[in-house]
mmCIF file as Biopython writes it, N, C-alpha, C and O atoms, coordinates in Angstrom:
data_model
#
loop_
_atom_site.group_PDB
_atom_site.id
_atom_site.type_symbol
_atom_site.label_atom_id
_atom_site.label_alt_id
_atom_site.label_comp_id
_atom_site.label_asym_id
_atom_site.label_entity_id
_atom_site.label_seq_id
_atom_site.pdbx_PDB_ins_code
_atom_site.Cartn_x
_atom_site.Cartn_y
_atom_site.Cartn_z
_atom_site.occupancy
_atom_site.B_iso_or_equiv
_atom_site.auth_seq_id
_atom_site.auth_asym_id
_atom_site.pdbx_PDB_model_num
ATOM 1   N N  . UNK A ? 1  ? -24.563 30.634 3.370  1.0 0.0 1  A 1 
ATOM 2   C CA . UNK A ? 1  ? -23.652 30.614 2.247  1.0 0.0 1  A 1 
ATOM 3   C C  . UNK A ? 1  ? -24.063 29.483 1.294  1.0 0.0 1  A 1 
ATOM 4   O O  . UNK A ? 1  ? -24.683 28.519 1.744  1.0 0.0 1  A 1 
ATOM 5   N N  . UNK A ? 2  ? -23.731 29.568 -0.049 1.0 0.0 2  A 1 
ATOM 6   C CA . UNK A ? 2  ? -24.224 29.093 -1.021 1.0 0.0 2  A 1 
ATOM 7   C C  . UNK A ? 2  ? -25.381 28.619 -1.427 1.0 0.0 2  A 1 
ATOM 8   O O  . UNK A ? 2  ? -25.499 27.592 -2.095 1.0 0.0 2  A 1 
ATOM 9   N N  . UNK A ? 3  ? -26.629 29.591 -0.914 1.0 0.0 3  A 1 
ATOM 10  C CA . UNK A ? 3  ? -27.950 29.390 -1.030 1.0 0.0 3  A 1 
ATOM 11  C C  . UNK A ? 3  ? -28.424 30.186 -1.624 1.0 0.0 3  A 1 
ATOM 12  O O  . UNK A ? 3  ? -28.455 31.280 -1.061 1.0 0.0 3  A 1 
ATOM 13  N N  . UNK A ? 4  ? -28.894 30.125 -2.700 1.0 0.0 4  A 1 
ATOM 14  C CA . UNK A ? 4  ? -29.992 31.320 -3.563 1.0 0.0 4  A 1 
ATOM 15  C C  . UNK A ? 4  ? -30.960 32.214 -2.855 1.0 0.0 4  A 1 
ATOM 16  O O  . UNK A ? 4  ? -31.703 31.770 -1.980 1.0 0.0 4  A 1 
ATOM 17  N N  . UNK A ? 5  ? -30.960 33.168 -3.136 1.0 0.0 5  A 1 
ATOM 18  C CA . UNK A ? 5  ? -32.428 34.277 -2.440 1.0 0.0 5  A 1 
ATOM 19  C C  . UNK A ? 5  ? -33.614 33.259 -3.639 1.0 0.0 5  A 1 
ATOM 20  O O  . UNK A ? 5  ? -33.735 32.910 -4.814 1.0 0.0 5  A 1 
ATOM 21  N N  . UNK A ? 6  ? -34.300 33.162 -2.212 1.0 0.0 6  A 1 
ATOM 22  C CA . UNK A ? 6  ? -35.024 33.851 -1.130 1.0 0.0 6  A 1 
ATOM 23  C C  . UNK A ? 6  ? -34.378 33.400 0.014  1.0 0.0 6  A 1 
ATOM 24  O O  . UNK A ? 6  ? -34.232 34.212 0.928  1.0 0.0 6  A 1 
ATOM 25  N N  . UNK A ? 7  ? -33.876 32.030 0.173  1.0 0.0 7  A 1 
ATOM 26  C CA . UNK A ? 7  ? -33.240 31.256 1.031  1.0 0.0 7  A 1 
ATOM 27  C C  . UNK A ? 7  ? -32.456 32.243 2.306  1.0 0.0 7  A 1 
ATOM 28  O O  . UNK A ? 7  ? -32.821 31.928 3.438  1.0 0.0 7  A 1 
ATOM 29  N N  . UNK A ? 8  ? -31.749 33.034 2.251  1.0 0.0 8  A 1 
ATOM 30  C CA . UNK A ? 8  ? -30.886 33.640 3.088  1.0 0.0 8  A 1 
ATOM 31  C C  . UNK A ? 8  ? -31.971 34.688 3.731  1.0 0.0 8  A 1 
ATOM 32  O O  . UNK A ? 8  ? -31.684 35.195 4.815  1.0 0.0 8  A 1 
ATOM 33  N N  . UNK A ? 9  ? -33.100 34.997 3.151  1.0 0.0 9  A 1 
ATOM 34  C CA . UNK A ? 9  ? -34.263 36.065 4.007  1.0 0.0 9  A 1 
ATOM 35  C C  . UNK A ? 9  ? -34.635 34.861 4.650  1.0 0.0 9  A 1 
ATOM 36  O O  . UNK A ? 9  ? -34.371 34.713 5.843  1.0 0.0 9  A 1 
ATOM 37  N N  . UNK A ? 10 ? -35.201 34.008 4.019  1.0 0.0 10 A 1 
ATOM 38  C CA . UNK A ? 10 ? -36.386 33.014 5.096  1.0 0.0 10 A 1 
ATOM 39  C C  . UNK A ? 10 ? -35.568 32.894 6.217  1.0 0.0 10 A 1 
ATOM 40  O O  . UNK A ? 10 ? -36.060 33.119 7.323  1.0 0.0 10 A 1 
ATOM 41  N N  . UNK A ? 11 ? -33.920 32.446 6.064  1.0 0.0 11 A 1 
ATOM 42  C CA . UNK A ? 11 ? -33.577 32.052 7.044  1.0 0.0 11 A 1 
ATOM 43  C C  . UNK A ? 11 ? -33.272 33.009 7.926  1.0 0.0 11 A 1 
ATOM 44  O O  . UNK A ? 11 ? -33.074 32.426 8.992  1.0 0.0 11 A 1 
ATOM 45  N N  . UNK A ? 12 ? -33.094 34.410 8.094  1.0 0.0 12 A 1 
ATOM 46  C CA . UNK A ? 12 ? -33.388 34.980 8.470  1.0 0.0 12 A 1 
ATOM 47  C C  . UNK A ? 12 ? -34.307 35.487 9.318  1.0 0.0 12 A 1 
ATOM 48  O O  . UNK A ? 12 ? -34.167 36.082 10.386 1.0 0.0 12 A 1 
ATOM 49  N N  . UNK A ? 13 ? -35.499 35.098 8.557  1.0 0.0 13 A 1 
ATOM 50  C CA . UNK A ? 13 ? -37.235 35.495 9.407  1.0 0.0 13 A 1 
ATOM 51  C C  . UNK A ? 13 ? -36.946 34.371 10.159 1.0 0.0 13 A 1 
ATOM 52  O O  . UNK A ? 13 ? -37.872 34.298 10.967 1.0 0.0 13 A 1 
ATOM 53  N N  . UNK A ? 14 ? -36.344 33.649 10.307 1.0 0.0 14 A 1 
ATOM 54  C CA . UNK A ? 14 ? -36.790 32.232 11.178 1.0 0.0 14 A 1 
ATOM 55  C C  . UNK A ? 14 ? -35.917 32.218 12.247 1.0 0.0 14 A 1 
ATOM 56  O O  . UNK A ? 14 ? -36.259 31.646 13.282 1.0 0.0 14 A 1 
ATOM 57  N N  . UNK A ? 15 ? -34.914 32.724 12.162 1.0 0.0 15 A 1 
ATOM 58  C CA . UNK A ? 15 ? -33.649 33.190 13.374 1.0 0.0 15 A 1 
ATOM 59  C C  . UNK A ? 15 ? -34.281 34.328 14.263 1.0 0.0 15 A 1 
ATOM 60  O O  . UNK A ? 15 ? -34.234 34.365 15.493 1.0 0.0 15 A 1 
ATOM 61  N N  . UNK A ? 16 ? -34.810 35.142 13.527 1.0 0.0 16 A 1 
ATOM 62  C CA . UNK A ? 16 ? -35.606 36.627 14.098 1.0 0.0 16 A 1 
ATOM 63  C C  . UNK A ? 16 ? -36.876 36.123 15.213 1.0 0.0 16 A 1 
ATOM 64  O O  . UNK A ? 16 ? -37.266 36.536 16.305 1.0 0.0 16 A 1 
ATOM 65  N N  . UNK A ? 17 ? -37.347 34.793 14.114 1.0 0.0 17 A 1 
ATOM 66  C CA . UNK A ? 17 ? -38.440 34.584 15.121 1.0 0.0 17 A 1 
ATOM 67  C C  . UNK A ? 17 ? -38.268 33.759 16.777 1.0 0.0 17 A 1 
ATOM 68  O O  . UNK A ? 17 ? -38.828 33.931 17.859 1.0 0.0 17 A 1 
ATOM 69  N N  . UNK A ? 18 ? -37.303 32.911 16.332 1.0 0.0 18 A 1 
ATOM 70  C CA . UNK A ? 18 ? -36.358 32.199 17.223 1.0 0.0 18 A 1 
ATOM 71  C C  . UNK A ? 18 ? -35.915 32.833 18.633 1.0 0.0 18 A 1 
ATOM 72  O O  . UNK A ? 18 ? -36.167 32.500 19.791 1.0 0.0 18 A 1 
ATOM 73  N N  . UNK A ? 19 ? -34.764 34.421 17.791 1.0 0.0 19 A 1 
ATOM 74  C CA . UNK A ? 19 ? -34.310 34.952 18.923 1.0 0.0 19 A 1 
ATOM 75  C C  . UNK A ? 19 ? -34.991 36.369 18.537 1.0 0.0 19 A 1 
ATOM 76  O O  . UNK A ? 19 ? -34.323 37.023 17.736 1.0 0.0 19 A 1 
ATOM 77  N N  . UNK A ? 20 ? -36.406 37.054 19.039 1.0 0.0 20 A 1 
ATOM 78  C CA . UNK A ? 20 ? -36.161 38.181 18.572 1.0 0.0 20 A 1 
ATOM 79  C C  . UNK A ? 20 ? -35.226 39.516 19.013 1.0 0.0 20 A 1 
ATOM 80  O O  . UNK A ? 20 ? -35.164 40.631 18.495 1.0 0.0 20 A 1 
ATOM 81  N N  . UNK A ? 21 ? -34.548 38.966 20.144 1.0 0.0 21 A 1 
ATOM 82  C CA . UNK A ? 21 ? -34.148 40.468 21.092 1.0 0.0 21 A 1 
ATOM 83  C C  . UNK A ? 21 ? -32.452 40.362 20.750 1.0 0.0 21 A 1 
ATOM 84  O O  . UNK A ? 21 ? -31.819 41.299 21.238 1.0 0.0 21 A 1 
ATOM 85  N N  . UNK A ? 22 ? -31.822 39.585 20.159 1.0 0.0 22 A 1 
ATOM 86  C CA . UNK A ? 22 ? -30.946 39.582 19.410 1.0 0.0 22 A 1 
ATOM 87  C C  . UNK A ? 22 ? -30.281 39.383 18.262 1.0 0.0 22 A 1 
ATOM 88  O O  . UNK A ? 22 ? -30.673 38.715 17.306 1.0 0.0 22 A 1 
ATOM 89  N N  . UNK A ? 23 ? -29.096 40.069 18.385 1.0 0.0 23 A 1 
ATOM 90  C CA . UNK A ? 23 ? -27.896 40.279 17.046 1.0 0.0 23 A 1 
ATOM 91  C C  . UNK A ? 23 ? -27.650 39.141 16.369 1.0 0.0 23 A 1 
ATOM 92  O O  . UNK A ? 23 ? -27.045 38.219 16.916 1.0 0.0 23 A 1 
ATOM 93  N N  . UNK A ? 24 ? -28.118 39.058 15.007 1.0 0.0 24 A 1 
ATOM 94  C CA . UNK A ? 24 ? -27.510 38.225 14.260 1.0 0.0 24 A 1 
ATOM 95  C C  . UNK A ? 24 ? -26.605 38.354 13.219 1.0 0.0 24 A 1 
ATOM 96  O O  . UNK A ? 24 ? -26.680 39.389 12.557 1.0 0.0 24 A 1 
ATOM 97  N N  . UNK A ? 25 ? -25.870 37.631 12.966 1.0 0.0 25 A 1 
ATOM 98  C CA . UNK A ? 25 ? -24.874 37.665 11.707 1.0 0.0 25 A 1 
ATOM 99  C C  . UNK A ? 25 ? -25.528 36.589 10.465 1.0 0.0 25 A 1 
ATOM 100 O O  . UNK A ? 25 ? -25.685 35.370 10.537 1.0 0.0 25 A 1 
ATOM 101 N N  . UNK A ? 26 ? -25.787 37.373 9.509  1.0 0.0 26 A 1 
ATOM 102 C CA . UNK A ? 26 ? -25.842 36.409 8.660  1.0 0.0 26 A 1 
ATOM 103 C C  . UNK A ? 26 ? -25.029 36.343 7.636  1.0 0.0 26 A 1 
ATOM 104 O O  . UNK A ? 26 ? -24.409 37.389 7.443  1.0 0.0 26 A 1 
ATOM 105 N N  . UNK A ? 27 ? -24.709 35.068 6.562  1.0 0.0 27 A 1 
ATOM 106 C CA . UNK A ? 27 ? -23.479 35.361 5.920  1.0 0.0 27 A 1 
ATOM 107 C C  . UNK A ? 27 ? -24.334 34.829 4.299  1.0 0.0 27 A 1 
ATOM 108 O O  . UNK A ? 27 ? -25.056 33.834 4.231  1.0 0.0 27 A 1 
ATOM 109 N N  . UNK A ? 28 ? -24.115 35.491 3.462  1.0 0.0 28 A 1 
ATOM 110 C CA . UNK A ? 28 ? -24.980 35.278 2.358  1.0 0.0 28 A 1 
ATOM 111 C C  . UNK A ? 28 ? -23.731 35.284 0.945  1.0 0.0 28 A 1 
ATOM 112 O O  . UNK A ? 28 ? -23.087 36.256 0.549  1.0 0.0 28 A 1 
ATOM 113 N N  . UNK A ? 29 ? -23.708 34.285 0.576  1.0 0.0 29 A 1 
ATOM 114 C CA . UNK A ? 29 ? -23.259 34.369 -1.178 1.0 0.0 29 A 1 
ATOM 115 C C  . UNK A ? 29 ? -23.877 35.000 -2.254 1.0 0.0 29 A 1 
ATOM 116 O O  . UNK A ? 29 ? -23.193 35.222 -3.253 1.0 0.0 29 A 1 
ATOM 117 N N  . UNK A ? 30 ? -25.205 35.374 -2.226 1.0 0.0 30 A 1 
ATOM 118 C CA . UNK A ? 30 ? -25.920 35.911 -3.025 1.0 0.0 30 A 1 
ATOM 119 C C  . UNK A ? 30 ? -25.730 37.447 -2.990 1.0 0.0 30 A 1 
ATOM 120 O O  . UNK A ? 30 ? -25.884 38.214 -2.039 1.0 0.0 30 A 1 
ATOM 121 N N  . UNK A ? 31 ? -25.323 37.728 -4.385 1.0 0.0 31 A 1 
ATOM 122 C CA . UNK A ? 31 ? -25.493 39.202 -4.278 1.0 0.0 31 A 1 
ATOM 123 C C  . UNK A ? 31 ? -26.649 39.923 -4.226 1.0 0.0 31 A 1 
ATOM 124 O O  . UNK A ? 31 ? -26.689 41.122 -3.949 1.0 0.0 31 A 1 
ATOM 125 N N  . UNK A ? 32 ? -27.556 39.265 -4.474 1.0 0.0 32 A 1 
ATOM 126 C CA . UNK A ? 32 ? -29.228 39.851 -4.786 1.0 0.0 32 A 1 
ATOM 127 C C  . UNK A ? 32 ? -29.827 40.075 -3.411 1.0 0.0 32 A 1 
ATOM 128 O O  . UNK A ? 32 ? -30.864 40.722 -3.267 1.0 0.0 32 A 1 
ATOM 129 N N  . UNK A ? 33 ? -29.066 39.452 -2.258 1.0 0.0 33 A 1 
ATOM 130 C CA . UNK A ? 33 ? -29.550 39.658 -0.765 1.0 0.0 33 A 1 
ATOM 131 C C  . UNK A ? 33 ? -29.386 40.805 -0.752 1.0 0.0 33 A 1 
ATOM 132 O O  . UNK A ? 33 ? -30.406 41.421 -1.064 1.0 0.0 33 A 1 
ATOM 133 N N  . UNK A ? 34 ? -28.245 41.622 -0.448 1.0 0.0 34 A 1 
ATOM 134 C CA . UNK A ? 34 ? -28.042 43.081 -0.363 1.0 0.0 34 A 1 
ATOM 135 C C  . UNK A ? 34 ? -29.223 43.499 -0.449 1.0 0.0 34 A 1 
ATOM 136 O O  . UNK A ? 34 ? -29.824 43.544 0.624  1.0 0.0 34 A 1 
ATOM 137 N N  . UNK A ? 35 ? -29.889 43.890 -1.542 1.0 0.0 35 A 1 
ATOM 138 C CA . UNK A ? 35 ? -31.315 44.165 -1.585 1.0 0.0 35 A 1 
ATOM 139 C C  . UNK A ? 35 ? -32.246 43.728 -0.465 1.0 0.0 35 A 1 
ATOM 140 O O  . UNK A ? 35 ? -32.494 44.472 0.484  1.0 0.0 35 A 1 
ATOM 141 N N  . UNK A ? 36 ? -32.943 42.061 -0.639 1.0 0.0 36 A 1 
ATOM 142 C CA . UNK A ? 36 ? -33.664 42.109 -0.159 1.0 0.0 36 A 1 
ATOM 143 C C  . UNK A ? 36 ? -33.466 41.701 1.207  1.0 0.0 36 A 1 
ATOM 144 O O  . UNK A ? 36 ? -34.374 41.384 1.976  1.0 0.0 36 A 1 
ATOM 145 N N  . UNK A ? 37 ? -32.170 41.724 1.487  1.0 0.0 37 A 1 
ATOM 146 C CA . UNK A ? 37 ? -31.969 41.796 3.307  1.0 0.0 37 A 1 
ATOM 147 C C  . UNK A ? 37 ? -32.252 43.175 3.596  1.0 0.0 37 A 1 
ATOM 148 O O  . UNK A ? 37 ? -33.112 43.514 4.408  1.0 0.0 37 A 1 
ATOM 149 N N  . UNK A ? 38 ? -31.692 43.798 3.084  1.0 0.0 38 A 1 
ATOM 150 C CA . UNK A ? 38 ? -31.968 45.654 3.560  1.0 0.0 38 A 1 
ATOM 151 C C  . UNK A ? 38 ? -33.049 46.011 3.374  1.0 0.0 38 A 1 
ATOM 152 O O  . UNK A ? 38 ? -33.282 46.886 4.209  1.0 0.0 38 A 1 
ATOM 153 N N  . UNK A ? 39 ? -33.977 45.833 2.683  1.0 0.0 39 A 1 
ATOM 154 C CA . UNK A ? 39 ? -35.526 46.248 2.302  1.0 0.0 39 A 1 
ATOM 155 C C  . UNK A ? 39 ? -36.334 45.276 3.649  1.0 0.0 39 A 1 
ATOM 156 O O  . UNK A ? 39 ? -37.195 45.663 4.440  1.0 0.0 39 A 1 
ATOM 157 N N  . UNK A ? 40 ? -35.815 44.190 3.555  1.0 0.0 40 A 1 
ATOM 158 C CA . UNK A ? 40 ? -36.487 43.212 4.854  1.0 0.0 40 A 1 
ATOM 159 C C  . UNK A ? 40 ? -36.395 44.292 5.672  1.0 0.0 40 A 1 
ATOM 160 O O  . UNK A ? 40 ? -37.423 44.886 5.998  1.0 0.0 40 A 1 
ATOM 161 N N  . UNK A ? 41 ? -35.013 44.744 6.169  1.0 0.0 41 A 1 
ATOM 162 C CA . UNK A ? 41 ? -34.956 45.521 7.773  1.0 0.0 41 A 1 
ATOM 163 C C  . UNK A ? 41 ? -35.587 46.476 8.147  1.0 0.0 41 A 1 
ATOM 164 O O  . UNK A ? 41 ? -36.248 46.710 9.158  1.0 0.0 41 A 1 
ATOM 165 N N  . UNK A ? 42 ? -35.163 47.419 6.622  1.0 0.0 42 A 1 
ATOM 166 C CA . UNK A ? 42 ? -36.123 48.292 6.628  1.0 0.0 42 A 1 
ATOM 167 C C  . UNK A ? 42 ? -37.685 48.392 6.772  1.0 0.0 42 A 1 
ATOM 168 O O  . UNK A ? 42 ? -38.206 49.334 7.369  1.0 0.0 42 A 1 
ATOM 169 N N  . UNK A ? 43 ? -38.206 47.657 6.357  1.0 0.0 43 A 1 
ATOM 170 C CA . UNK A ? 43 ? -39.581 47.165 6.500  1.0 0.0 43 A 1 
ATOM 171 C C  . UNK A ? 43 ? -39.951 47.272 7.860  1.0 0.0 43 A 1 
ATOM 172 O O  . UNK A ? 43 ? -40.632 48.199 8.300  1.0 0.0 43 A 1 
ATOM 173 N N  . UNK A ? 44 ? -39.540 46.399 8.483  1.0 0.0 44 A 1 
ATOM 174 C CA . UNK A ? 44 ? -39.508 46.062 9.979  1.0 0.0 44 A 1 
ATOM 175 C C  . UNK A ? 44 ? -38.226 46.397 10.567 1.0 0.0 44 A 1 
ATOM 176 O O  . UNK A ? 44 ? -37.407 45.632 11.075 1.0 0.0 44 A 1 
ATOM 177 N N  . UNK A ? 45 ? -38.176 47.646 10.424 1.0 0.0 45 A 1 
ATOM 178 C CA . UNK A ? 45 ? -37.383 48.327 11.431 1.0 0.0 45 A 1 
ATOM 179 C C  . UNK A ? 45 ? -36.084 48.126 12.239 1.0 0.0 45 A 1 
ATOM 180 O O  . UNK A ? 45 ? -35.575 48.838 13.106 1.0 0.0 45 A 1 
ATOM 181 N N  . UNK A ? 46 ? -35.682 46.914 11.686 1.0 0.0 46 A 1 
ATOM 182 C CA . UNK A ? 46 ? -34.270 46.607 12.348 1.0 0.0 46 A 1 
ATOM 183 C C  . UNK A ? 46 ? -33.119 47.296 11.327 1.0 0.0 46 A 1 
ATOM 184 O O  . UNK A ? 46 ? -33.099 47.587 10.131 1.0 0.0 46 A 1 
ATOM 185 N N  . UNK A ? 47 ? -32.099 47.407 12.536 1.0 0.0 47 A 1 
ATOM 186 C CA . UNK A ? 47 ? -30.889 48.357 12.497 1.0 0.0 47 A 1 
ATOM 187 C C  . UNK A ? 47 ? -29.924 46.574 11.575 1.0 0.0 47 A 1 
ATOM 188 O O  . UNK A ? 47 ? -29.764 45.483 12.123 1.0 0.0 47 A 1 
ATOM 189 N N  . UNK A ? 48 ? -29.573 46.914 10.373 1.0 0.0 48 A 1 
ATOM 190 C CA . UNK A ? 48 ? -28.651 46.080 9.476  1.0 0.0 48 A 1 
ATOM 191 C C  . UNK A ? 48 ? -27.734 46.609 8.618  1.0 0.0 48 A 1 
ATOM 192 O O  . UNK A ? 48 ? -27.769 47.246 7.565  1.0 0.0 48 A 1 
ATOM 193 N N  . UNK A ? 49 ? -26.579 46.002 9.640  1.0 0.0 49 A 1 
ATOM 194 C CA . UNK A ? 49 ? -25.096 46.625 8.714  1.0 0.0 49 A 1 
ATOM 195 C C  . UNK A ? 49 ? -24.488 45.863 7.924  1.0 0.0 49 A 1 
ATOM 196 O O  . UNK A ? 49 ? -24.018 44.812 8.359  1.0 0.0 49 A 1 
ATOM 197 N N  . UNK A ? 50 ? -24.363 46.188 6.678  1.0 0.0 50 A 1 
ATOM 198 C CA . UNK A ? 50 ? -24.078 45.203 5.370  1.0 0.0 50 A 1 
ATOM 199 C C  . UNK A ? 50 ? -22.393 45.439 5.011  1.0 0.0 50 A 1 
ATOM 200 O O  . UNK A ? 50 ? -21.819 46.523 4.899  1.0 0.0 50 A 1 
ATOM 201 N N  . UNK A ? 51 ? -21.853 44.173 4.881  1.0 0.0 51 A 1 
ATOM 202 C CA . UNK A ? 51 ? -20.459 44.350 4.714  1.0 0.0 51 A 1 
ATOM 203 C C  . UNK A ? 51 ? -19.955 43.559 3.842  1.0 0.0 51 A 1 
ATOM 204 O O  . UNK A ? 51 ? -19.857 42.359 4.101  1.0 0.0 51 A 1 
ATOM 205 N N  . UNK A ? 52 ? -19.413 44.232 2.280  1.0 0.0 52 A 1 
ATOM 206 C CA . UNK A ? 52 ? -18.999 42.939 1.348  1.0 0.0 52 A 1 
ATOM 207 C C  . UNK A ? 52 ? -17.853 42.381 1.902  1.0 0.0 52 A 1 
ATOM 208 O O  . UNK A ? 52 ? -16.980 43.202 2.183  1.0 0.0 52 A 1 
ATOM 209 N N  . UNK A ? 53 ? -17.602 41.160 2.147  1.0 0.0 53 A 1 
ATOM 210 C CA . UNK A ? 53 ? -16.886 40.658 2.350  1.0 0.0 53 A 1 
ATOM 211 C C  . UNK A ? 53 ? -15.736 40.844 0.806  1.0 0.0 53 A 1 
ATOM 212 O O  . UNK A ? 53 ? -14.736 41.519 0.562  1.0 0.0 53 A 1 
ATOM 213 N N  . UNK A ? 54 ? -16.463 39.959 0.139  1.0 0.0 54 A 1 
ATOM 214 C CA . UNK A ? 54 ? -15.669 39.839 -1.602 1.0 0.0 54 A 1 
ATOM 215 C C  . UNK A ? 54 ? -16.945 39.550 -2.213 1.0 0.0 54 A 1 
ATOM 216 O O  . UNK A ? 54 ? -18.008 39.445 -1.602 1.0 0.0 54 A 1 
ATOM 217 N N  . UNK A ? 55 ? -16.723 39.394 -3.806 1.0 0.0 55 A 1 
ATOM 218 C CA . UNK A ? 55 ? -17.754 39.665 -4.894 1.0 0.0 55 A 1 
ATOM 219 C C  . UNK A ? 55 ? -18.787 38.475 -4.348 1.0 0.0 55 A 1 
ATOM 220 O O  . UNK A ? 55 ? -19.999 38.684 -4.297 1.0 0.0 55 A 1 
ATOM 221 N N  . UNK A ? 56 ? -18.323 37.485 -4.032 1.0 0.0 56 A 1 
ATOM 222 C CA . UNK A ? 56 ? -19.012 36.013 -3.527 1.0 0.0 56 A 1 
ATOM 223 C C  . UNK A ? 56 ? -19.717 36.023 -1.853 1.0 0.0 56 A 1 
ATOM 224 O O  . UNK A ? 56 ? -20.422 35.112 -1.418 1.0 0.0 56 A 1 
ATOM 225 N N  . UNK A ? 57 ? -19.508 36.701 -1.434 1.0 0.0 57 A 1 
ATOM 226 C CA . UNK A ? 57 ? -19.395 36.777 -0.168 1.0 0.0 57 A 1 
ATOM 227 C C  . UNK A ? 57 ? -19.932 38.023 0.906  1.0 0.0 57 A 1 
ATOM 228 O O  . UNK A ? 57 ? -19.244 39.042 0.973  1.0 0.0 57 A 1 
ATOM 229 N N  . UNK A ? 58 ? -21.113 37.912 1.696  1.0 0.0 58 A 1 
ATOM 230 C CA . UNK A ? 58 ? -21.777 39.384 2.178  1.0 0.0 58 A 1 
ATOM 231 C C  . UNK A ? 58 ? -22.241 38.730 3.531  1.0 0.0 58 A 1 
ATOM 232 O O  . UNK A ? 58 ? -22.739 37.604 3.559  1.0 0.0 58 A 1 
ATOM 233 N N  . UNK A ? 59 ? -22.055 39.480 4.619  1.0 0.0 59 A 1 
ATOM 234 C CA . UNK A ? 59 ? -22.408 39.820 5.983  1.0 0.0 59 A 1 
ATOM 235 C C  . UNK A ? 59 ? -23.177 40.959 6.268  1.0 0.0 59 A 1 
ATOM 236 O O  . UNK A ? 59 ? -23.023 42.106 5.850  1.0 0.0 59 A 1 
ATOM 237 N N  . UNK A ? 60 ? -24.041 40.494 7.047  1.0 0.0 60 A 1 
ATOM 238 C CA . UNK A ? 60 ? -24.973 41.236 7.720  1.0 0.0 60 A 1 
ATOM 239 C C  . UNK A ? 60 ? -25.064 41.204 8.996  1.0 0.0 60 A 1 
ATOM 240 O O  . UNK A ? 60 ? -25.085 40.080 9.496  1.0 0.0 60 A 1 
ATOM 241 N N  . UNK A ? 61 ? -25.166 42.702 10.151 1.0 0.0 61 A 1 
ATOM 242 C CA . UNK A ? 61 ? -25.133 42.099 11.116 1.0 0.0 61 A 1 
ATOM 243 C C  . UNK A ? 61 ? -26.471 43.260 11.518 1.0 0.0 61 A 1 
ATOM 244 O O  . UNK A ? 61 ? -26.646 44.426 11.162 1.0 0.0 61 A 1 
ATOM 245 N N  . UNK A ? 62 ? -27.364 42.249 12.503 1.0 0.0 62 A 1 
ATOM 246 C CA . UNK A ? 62 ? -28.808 42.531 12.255 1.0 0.0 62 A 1 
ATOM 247 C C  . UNK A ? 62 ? -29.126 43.222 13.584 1.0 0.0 62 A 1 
ATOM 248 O O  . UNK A ? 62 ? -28.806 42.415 14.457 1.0 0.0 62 A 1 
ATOM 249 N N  . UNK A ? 63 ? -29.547 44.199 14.078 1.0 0.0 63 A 1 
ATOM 250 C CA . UNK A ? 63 ? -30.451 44.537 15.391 1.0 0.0 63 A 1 
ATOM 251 C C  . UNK A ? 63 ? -31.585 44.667 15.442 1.0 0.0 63 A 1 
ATOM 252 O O  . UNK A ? 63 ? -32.053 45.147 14.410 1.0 0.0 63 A 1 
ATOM 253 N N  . UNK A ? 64 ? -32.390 44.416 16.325 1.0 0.0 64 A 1 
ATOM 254 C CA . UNK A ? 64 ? -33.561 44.487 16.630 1.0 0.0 64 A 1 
ATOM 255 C C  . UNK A ? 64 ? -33.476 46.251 17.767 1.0 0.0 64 A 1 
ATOM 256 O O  . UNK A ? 64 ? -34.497 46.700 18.288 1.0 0.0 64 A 1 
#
């Protein structure tokens, strides 16, 4: 939360690399993630369910 994209992917790739065999939640202020969190998953194949919280505010919850 309150970090500009790219910030909320990197941190992302770096949790993934951390834990790869589990669920993460990530929580992003940026609306521009939507995009490139879902294009990330898609890419590499993980299962990511996107949930607006409010206009400020987005969850992701990630499977491998």
């Amino acid at each position: 939360m309150g970090k500009p994209c790219p910030m909320p992917l990197l941190m992302l790739k770096k949790a993934l690399k951390k834990s790869p065999d589990q669920s993460l939640l990530l929580k992003s202020s940026d609306p521009h993630s939507q995009q490139d969190v879902s294009r990330y998953c898609q890419i590499h194949q993980l299962n990511c369910e996107m949930r607006k919280i409010s206009d400020s505010e987005f969850h992701y919850l990630i499977e491998s």
